[in-house]
PDB file of N, CA, C and O in Angstrom, chain B, residues numbered from 101:
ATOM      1  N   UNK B 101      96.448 -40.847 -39.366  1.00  0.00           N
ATOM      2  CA  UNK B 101      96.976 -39.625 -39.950  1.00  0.00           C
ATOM      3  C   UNK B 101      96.306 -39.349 -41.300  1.00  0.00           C
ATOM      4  O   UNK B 101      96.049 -38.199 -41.657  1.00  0.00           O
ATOM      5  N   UNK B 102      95.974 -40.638 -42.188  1.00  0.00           N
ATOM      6  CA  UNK B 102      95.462 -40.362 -43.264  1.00  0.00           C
ATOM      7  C   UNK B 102      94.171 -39.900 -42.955  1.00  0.00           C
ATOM      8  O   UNK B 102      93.827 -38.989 -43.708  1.00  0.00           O
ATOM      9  N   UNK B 103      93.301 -40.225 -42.072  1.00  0.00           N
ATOM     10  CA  UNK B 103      92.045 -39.799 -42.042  1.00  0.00           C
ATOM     11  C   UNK B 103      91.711 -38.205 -41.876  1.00  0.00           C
ATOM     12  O   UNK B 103      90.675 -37.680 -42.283  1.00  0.00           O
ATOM     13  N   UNK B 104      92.669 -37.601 -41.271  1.00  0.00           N
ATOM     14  CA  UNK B 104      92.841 -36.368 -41.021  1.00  0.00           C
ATOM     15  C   UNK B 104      92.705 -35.281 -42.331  1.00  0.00           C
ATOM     16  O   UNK B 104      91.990 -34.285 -42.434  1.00  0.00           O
ATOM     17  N   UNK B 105      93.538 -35.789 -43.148  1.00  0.00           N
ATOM     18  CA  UNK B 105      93.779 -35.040 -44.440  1.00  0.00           C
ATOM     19  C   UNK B 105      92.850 -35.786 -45.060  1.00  0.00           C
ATOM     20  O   UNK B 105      92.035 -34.984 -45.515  1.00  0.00           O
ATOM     21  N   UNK B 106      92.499 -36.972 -45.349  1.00  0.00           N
ATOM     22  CA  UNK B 106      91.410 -37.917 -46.088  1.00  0.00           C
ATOM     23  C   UNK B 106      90.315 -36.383 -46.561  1.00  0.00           C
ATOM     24  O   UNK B 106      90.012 -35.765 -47.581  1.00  0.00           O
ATOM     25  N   UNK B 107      90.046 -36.338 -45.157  1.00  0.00           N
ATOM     26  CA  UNK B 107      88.324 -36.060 -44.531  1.00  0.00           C
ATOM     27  C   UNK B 107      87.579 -36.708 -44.435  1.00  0.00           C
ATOM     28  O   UNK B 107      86.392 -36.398 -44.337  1.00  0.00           O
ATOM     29  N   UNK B 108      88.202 -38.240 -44.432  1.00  0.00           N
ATOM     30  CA  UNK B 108      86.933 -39.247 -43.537  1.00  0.00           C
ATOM     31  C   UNK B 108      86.811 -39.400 -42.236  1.00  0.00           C
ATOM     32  O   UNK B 108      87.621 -39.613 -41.334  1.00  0.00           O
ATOM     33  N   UNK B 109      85.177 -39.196 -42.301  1.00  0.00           N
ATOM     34  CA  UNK B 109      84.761 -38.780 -40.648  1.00  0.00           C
ATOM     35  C   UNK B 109      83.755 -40.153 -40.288  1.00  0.00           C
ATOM     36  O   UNK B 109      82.536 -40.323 -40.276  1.00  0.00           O
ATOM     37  N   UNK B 110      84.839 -40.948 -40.030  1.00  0.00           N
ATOM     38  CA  UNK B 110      84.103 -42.810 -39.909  1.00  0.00           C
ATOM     39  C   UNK B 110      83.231 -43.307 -38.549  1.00  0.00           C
ATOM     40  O   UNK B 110      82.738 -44.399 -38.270  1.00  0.00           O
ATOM     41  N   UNK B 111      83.262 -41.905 -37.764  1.00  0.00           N
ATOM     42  CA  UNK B 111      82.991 -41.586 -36.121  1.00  0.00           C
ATOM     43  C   UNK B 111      81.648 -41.239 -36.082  1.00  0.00           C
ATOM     44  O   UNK B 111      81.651 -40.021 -36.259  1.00  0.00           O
ATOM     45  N   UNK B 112      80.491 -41.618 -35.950  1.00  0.00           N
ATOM     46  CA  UNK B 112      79.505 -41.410 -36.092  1.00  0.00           C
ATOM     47  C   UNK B 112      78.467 -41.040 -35.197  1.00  0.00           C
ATOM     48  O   UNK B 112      77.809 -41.997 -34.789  1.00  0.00           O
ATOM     49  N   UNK B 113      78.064 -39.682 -34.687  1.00  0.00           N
ATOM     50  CA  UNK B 113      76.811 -39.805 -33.397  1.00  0.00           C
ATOM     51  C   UNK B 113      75.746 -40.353 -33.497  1.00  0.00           C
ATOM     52  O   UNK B 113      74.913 -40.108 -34.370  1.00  0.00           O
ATOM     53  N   UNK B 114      75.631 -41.247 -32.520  1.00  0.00           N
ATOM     54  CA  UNK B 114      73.716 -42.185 -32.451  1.00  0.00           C
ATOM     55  C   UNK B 114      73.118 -41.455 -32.420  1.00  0.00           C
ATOM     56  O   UNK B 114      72.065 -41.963 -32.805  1.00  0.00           O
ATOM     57  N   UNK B 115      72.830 -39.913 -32.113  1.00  0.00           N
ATOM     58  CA  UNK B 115      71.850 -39.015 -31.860  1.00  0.00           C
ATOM     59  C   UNK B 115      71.347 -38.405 -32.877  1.00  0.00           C
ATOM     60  O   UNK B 115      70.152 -38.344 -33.163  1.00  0.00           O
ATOM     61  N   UNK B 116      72.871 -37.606 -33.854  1.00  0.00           N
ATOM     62  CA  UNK B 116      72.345 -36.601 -34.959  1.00  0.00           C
ATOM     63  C   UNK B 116      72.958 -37.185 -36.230  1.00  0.00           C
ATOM     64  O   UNK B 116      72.406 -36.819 -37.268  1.00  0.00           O
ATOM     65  N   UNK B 117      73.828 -37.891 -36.333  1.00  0.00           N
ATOM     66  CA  UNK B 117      74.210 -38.749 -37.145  1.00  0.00           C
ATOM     67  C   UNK B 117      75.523 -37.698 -37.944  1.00  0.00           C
ATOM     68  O   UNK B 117      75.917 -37.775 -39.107  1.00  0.00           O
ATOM     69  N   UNK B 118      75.891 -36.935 -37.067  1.00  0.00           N
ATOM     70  CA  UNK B 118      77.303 -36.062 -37.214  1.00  0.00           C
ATOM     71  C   UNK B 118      78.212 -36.993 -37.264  1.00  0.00           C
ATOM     72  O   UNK B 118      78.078 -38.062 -36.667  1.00  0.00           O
ATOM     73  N   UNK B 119      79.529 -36.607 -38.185  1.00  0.00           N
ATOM     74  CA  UNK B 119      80.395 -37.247 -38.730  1.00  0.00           C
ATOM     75  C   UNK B 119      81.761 -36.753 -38.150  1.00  0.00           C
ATOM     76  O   UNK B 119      82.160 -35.610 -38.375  1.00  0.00           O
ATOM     77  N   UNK B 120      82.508 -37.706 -37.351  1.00  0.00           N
ATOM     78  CA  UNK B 120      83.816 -37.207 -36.552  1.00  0.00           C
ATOM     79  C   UNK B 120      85.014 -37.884 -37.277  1.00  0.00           C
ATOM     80  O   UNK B 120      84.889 -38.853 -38.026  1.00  0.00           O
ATOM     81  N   UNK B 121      86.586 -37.061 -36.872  1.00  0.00           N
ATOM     82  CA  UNK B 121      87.443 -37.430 -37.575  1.00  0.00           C
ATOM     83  C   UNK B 121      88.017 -38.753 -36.533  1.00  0.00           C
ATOM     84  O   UNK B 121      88.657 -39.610 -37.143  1.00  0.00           O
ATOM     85  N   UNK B 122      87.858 -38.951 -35.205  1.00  0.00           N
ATOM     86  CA  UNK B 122      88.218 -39.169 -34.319  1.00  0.00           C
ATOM     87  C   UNK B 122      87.297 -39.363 -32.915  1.00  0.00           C
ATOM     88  O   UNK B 122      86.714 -38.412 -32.393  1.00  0.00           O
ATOM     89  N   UNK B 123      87.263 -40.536 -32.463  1.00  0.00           N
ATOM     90  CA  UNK B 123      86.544 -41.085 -31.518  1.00  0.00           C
ATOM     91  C   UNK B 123      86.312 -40.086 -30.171  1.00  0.00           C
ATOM     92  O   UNK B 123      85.287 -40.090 -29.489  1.00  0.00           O
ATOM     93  N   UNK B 124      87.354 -39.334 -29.972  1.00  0.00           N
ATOM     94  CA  UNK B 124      87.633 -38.496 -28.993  1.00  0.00           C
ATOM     95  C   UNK B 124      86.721 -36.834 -29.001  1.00  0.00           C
ATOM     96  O   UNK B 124      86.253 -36.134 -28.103  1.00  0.00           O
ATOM     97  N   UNK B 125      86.807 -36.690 -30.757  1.00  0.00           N
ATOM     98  CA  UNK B 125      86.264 -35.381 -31.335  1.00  0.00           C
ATOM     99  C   UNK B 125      84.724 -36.173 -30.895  1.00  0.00           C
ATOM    100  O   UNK B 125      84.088 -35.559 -30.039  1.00  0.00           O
ATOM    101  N   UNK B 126      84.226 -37.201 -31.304  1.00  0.00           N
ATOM    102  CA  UNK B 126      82.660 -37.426 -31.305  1.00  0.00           C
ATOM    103  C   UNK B 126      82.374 -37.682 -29.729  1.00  0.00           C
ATOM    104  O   UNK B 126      81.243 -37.278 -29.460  1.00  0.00           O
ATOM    105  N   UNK B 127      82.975 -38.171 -28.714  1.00  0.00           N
ATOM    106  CA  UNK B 127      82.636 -38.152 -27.518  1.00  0.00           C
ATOM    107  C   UNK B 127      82.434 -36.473 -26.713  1.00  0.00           C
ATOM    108  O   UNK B 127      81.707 -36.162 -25.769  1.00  0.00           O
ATOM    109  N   UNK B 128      83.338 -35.673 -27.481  1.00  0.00           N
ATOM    110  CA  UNK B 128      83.122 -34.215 -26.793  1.00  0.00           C
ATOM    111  C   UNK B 128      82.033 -33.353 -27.679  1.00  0.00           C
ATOM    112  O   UNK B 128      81.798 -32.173 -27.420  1.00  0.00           O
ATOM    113  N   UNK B 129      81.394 -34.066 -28.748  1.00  0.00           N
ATOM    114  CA  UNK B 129      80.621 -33.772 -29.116  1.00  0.00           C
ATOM    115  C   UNK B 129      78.919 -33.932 -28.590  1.00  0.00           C
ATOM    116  O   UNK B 129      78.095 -33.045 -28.371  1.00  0.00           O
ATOM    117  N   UNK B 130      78.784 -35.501 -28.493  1.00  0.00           N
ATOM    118  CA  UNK B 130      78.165 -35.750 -27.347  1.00  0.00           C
ATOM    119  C   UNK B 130      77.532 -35.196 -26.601  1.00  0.00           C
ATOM    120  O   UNK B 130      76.303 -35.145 -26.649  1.00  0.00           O
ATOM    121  N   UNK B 131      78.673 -34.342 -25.243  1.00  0.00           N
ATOM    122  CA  UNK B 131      78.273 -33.960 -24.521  1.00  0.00           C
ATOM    123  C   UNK B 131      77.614 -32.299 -24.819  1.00  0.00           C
ATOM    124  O   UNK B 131      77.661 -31.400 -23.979  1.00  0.00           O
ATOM    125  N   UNK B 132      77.192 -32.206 -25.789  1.00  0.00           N
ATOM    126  CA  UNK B 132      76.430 -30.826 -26.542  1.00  0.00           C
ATOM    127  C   UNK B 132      74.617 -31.425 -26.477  1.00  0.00           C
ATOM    128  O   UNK B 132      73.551 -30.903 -26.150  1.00  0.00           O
ATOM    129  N   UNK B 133      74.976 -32.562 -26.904  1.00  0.00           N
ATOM    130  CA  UNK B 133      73.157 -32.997 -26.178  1.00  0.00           C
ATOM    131  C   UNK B 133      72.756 -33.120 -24.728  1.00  0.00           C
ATOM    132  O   UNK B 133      71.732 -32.904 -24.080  1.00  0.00           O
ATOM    133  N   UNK B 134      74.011 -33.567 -24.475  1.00  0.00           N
ATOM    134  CA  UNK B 134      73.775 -33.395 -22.734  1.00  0.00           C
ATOM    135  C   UNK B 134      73.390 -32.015 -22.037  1.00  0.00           C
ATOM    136  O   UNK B 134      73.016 -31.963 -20.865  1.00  0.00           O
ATOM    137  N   UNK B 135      73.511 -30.948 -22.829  1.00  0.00           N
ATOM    138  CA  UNK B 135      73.859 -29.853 -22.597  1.00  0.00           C
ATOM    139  C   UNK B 135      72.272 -29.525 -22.055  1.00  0.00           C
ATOM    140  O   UNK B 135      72.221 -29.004 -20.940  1.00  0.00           O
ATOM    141  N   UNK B 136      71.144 -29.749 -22.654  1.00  0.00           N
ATOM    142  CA  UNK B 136      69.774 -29.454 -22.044  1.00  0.00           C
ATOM    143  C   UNK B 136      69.297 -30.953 -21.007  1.00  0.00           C
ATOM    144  O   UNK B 136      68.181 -31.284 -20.606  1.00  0.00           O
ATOM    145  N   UNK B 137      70.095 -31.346 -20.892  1.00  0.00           N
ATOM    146  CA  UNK B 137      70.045 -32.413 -19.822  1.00  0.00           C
ATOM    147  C   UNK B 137      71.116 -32.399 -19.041  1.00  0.00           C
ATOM    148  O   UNK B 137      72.167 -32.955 -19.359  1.00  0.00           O
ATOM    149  N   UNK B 138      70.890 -31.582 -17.644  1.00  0.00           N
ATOM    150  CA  UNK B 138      71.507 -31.359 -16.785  1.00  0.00           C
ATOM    151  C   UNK B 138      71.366 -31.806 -15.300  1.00  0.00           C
ATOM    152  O   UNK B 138      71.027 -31.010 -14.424  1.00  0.00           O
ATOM    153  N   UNK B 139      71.656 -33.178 -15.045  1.00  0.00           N
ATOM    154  CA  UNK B 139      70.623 -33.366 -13.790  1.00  0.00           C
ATOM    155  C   UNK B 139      71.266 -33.465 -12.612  1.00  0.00           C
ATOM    156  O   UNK B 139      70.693 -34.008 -11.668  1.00  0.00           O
ATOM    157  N   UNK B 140      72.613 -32.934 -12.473  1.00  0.00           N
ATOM    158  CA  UNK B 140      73.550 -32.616 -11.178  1.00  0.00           C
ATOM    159  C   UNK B 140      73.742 -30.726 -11.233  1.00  0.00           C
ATOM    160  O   UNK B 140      74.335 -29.853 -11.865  1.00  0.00           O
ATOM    161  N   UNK B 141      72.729 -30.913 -10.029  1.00  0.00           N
ATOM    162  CA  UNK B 141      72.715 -29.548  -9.371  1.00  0.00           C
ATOM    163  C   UNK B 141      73.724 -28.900  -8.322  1.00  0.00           C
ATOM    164  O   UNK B 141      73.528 -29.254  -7.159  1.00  0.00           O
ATOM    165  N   UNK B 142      74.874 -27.924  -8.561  1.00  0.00           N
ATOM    166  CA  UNK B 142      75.043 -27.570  -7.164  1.00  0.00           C
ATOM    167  C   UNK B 142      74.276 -27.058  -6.000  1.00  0.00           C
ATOM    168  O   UNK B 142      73.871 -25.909  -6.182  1.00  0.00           O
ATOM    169  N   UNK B 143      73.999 -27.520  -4.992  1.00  0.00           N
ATOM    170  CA  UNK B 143      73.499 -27.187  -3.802  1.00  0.00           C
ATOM    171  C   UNK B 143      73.806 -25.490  -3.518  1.00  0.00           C
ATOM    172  O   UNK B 143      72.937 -24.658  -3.258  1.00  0.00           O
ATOM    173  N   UNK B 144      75.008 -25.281  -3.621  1.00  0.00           N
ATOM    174  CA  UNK B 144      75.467 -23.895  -3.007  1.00  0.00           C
ATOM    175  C   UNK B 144      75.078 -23.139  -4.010  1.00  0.00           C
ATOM    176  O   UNK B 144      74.365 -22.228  -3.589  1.00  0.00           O
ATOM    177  N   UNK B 145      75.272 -23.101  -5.488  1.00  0.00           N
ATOM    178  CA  UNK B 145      75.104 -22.001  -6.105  1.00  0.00           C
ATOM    179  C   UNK B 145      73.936 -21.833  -7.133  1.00  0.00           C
ATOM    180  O   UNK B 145      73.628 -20.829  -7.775  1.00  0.00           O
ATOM    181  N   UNK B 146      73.187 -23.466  -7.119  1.00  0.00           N
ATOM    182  CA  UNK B 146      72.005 -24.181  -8.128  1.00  0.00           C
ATOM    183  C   UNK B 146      72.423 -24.191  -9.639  1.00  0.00           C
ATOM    184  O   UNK B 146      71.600 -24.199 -10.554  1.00  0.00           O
ATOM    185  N   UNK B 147      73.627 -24.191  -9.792  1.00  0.00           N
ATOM    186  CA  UNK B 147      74.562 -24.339 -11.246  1.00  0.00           C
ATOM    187  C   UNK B 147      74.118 -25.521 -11.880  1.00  0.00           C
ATOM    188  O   UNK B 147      74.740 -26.355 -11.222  1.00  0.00           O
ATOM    189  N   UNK B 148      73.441 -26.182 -12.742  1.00  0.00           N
ATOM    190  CA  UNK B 148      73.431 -27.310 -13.159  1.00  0.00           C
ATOM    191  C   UNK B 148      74.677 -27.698 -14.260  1.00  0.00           C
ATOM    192  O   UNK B 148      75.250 -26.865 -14.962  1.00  0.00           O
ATOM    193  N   UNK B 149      74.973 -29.245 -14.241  1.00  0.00           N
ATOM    194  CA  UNK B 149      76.143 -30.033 -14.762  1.00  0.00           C
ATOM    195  C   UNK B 149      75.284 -31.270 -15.459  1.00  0.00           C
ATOM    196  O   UNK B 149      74.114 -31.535 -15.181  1.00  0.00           O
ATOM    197  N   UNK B 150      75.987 -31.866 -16.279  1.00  0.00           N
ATOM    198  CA  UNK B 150      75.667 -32.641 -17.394  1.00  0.00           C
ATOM    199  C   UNK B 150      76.260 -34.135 -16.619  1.00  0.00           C
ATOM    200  O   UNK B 150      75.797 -35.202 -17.024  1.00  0.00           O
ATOM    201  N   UNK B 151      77.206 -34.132 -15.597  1.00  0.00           N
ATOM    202  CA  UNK B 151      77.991 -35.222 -15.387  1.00  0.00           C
ATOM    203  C   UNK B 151      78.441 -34.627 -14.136  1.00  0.00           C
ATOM    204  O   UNK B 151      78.790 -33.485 -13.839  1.00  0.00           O
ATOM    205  N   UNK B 152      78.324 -35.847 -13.405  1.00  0.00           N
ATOM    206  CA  UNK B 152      79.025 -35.566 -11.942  1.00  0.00           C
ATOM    207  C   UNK B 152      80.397 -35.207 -11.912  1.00  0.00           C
ATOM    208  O   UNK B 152      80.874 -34.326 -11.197  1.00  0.00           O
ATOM    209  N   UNK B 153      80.880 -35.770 -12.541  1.00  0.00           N
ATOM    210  CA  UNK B 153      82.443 -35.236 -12.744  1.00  0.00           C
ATOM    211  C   UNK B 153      82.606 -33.595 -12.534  1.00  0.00           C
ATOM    212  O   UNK B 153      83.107 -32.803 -11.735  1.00  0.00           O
ATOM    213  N   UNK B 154      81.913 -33.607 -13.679  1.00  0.00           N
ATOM    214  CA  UNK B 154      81.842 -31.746 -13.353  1.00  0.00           C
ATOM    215  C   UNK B 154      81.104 -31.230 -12.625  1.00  0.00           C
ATOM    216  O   UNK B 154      80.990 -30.097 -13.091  1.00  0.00           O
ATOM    217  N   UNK B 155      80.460 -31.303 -11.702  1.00  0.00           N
ATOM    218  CA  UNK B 155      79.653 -30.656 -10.359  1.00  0.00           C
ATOM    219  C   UNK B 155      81.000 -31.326  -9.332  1.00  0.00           C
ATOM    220  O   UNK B 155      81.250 -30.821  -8.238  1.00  0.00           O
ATOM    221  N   UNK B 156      81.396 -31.928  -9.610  1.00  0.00           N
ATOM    222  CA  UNK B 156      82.732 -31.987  -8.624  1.00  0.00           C
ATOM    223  C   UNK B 156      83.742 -31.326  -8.696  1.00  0.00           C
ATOM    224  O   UNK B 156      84.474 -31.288  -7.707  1.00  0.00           O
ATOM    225  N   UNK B 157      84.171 -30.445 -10.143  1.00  0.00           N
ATOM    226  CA  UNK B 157      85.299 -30.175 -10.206  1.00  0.00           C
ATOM    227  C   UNK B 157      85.286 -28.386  -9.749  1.00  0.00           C
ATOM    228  O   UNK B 157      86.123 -27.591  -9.321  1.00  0.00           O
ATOM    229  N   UNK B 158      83.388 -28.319 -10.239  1.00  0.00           N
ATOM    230  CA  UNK B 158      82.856 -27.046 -10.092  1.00  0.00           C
ATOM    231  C   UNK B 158      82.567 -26.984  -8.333  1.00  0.00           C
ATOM    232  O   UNK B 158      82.558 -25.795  -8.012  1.00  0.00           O
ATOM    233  N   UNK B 159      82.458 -27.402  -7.769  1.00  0.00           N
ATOM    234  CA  UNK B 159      82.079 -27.293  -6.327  1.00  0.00           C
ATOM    235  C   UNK B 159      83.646 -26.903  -5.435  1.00  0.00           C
ATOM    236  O   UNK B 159      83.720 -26.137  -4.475  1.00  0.00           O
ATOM    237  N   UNK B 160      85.013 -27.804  -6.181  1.00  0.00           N
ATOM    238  CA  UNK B 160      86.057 -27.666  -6.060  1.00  0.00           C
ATOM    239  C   UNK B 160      86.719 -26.565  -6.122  1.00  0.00           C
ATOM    240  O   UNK B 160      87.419 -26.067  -5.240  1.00  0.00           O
ATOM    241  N   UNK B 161      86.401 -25.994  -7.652  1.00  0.00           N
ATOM    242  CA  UNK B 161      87.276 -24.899  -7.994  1.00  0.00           C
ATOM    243  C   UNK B 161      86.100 -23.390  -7.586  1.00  0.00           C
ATOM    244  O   UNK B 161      86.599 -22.266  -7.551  1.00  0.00           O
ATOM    245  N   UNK B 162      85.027 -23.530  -7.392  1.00  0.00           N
ATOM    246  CA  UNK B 162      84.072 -22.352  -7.648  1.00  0.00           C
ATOM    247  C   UNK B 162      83.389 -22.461  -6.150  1.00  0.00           C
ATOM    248  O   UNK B 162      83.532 -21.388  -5.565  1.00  0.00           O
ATOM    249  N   UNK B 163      82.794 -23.295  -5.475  1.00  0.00           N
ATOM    250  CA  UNK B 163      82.418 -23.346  -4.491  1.00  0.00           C
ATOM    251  C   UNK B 163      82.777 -23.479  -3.092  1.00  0.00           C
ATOM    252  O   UNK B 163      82.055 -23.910  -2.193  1.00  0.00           O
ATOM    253  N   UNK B 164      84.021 -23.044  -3.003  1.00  0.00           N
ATOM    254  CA  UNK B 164      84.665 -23.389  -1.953  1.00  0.00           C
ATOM    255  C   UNK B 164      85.112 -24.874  -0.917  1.00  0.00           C
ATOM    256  O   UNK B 164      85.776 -24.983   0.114  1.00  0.00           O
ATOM    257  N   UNK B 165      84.281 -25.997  -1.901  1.00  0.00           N
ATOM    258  CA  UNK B 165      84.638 -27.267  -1.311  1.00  0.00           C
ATOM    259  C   UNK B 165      86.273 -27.650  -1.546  1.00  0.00           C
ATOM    260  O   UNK B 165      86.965 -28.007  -2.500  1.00  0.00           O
ATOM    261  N   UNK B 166      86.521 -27.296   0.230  1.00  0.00           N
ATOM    262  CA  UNK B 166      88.072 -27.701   0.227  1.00  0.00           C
ATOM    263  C   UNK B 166      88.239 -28.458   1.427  1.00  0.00           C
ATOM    264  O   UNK B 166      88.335 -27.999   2.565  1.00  0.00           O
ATOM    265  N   UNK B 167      88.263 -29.579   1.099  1.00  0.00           N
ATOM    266  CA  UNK B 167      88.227 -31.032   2.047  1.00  0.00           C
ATOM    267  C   UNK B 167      89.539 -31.230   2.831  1.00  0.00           C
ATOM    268  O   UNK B 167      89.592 -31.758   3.942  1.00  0.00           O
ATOM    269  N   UNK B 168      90.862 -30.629   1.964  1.00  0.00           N
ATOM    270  CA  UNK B 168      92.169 -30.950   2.709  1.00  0.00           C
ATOM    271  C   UNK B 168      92.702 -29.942   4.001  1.00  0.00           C
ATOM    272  O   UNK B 168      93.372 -28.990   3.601  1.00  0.00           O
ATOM    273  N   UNK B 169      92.552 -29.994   5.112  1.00  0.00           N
ATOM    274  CA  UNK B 169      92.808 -28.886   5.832  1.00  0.00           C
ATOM    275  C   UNK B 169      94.287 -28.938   6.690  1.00  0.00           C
ATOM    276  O   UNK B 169      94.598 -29.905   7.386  1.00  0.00           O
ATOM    277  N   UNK B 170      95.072 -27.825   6.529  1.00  0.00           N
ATOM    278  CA  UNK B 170      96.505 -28.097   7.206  1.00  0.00           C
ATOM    279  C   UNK B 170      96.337 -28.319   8.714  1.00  0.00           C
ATOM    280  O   UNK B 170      95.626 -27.522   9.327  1.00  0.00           O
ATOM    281  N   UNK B 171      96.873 -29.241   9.310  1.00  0.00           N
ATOM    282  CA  UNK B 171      96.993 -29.409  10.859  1.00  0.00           C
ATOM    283  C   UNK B 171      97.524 -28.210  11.559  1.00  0.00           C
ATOM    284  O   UNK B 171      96.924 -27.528  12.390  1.00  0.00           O
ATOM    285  N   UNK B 172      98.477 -28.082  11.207  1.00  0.00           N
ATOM    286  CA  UNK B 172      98.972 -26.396  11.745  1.00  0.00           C
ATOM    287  C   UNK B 172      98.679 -25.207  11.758  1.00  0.00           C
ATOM    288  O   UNK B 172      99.039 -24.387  12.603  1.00  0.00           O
ATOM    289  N   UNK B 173      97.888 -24.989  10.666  1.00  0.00           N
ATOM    290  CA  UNK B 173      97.267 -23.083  10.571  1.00  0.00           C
ATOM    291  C   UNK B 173      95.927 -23.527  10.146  1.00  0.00           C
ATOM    292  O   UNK B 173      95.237 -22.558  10.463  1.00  0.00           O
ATOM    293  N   UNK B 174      95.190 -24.343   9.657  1.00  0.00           N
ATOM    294  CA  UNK B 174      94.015 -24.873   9.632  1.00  0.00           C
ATOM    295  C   UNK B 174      93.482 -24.219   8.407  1.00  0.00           C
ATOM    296  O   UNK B 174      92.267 -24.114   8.238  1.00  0.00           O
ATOM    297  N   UNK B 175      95.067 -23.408   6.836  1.00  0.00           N
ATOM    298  CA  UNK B 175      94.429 -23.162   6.059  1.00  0.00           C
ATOM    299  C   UNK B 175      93.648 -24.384   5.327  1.00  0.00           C
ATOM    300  O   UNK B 175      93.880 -25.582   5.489  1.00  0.00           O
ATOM    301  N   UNK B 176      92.731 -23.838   4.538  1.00  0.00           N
ATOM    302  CA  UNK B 176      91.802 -25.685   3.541  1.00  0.00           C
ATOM    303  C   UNK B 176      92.162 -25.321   1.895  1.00  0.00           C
ATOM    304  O   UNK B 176      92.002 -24.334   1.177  1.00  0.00           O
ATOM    305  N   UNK B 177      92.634 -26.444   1.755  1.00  0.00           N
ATOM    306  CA  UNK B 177      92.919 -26.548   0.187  1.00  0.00           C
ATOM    307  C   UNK B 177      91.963 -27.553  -0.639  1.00  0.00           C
ATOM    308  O   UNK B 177      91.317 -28.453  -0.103  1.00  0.00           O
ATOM    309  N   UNK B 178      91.964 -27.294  -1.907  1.00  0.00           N
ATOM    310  CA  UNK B 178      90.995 -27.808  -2.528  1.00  0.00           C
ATOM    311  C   UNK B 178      91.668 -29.234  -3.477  1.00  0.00           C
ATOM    312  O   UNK B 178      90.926 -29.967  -4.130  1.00  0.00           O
ATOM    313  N   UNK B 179      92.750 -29.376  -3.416  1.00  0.00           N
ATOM    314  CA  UNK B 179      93.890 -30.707  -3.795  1.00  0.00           C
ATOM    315  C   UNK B 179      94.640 -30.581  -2.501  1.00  0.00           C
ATOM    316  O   UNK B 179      94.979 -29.653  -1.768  1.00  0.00           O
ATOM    317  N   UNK B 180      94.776 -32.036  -2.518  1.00  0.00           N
ATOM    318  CA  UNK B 180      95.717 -32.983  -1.547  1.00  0.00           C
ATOM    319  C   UNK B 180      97.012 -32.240  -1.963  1.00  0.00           C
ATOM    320  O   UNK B 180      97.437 -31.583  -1.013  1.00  0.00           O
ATOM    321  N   UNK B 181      97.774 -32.133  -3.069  1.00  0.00           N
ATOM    322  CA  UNK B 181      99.103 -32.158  -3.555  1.00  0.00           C
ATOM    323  C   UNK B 181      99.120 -30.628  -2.985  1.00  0.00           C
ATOM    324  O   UNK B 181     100.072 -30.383  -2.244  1.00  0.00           O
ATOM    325  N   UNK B 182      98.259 -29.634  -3.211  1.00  0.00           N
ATOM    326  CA  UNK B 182      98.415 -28.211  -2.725  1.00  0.00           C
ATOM    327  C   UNK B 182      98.627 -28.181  -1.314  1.00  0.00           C
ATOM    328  O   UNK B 182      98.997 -27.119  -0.812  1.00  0.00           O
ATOM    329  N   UNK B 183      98.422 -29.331  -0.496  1.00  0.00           N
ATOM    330  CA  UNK B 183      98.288 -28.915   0.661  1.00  0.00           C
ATOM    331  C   UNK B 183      99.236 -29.449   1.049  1.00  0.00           C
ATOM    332  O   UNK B 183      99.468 -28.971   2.160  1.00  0.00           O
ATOM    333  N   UNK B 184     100.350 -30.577   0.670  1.00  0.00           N
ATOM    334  CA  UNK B 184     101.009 -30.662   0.760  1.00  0.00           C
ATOM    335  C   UNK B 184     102.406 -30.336   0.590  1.00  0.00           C
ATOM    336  O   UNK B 184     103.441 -30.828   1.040  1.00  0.00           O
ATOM    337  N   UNK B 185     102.014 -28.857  -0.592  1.00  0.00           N
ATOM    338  CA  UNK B 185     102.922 -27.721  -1.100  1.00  0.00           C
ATOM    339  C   UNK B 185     103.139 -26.920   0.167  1.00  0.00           C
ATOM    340  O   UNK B 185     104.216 -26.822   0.755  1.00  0.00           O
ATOM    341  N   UNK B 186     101.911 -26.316   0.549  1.00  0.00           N
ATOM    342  CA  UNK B 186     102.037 -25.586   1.216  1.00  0.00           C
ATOM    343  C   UNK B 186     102.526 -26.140   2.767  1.00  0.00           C
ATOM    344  O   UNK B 186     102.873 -25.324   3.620  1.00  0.00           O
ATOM    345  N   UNK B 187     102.516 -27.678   3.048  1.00  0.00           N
ATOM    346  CA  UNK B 187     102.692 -27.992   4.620  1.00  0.00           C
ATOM    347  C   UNK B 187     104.379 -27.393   4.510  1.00  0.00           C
ATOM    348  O   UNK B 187     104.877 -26.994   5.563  1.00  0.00           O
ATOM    349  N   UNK B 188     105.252 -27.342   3.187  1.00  0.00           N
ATOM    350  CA  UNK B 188     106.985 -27.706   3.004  1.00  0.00           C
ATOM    351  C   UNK B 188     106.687 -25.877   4.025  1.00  0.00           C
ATOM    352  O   UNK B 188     107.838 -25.531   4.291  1.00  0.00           O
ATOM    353  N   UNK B 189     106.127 -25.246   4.350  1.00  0.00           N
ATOM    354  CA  UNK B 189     106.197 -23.579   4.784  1.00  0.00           C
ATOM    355  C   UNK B 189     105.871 -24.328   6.378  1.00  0.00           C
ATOM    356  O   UNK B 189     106.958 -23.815   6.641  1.00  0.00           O
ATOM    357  N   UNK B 190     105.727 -24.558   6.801  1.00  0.00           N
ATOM    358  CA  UNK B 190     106.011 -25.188   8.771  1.00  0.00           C
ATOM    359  C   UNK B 190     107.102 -25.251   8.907  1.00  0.00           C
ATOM    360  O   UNK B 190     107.569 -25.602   9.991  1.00  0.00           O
TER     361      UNK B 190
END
């Protein structure tokens, strides 16, 4: 808490040598160098991502990858838990 109001920024980037209040602030900082290093491509739309994580979440929410499909009306959802929202309507 003191560091906050301090303004000591004891968090340090290996890259540019930027000064964070918080370990969390310098990891999302980080990913700003990643930013011209993009080496996960989507296939469907050629979107490049910095981290697989996000070409997964983007293929999910933007690309129509929806893996969960209802047995009964054969709508496809893109979360398990949605599709299990929607099975409580059978």
């Amino acid at each position: 808490h003191r560091r906050i109001h301090s303004g000591e920024r004891p968090f340090t980037c290996p890259r540019c040598a930027k000064g964070f209040k918080t370990p969390y602030e310098r990891q999302r900082h980080a990913l700003t160098h990643l930013a011209a290093e993009k080496p996960f491509r989507c296939g469907d739309c050629g979107k490049d991502f910095p981290a697989a994580n996000a070409l997964l979440l983007h293929r999910r929410q933007r690309c129509q990858d929806k893996p969960h499909t209802c047995g009964v009306c054969g709508k496809r959802f893109t979360y398990g838990h949605s599709l299990k929202v929607h099975e409580r309507v059978h």
